[in-house]
C-alpha positions in Angstrom: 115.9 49.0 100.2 119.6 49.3 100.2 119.3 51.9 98.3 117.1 54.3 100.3 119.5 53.3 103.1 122.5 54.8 101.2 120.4 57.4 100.5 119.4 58.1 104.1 123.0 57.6 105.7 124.3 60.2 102.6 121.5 62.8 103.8 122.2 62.9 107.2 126.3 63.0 106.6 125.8 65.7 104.4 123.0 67.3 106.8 126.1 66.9 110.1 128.9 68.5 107.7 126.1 71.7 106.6 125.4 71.8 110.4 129.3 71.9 111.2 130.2 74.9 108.7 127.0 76.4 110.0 128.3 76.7 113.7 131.8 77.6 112.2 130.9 80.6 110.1 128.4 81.3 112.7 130.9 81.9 115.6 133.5 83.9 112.9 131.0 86.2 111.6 128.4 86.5 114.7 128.7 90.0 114.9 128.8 90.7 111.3 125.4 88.2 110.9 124.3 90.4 114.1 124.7 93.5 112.4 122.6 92.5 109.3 120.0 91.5 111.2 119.6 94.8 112.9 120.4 96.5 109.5 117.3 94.4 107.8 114.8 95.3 110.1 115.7 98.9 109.7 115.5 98.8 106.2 112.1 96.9 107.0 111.0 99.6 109.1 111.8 102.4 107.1 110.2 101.1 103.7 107.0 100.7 106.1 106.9 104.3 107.9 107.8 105.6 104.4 105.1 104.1 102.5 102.7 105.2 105.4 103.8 108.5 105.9 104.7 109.9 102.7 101.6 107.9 100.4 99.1 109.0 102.9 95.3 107.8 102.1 93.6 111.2 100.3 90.7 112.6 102.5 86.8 111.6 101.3 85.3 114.8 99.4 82.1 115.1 99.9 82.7 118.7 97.3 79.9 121.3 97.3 76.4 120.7 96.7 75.4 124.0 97.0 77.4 125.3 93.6 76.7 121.6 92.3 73.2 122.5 92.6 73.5 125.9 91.2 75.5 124.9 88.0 72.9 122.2 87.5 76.2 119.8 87.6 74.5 116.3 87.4 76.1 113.3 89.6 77.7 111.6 86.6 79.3 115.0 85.1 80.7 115.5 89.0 82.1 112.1 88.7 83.9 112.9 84.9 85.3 116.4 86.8 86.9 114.0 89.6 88.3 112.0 87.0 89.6 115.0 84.7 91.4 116.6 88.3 92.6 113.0 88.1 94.4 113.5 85.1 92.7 110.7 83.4 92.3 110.9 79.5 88.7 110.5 77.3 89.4 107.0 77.2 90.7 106.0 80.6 87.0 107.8 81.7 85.2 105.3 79.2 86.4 102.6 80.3 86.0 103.4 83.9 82.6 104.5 83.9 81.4 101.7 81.2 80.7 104.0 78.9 81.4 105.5 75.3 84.1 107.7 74.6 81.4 110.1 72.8 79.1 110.1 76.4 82.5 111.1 78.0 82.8 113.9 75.6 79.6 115.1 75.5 79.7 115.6 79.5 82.7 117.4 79.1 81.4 119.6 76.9 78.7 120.6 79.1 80.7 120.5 82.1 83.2 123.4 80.3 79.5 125.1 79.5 78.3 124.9 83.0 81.7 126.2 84.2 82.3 129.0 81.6 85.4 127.2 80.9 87.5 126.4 77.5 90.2 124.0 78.1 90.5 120.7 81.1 92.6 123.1 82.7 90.0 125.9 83.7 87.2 123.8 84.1 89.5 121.9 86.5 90.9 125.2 88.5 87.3 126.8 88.2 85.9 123.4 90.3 88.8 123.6 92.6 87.9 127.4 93.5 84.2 126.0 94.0 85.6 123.4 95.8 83.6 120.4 93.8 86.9 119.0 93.3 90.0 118.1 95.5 
């Protein structure tokens, strides 16, 4: 018991003295403390705006069923194209679409057929000119 009572008259000395250097530094630095308020929520703000403005959400695409249609592009060899404009490699494509990396290179290979293309980078700017990809 004594103990705890120690204990509670130590606490509340040392919470007076924290209290005392608080209202000290407080009134010496008040505009400084003012300052870096302001100066925080600024920072705040602009982090914000800048994340919204400059990482804007990309529009849906619904693409172009008409020269879907045409090419006889089927819905999952739309959804490797979006992933090749993507960037995304054989394997990253795999694993997205839970499937093997031979399936993945199989519909690229007929997506570069259907698309007279030889290389990623004309199928990718052929789709982009018939607007089935961003």
């Amino acid at each position: 018991m004594r103990i705890a009572l120690y204990a509670a008259a130590l606490a509340l000395g040392t919470l007076a003295l924290q209290w005392l250097d608080y209202k000290r530094i407080a009134r010496t630095y008040s505009l400084d403390i003012t300052i870096l308020i302001i100066a925080a929520a600024f920072l705040a703000l602009g982090i914000w705006l800048g994340a919204k403005l400059l990482n804007p959400k990309p529009l849906p695409h619904d693409g172009n069923p008409q020269a879907q249609a045409a090419l006889g592009i089927s819905a999952r060899e739309l959804t490797v194209l979006h992933s090749l404009a993507a960037g995304h490699s054989n394997k990253e494509i795999a694993t997205q679409l839970g499937v093997s990396p031979n399936t993945v290179k199989t519909h690229v290979a007929r997506l570069f057929e259907k698309l007279d293309a030889r290389r990623r980078t004309d199928a990718i700017a052929k789709a982009r000119d018939l607007g089935l990809v961003p």
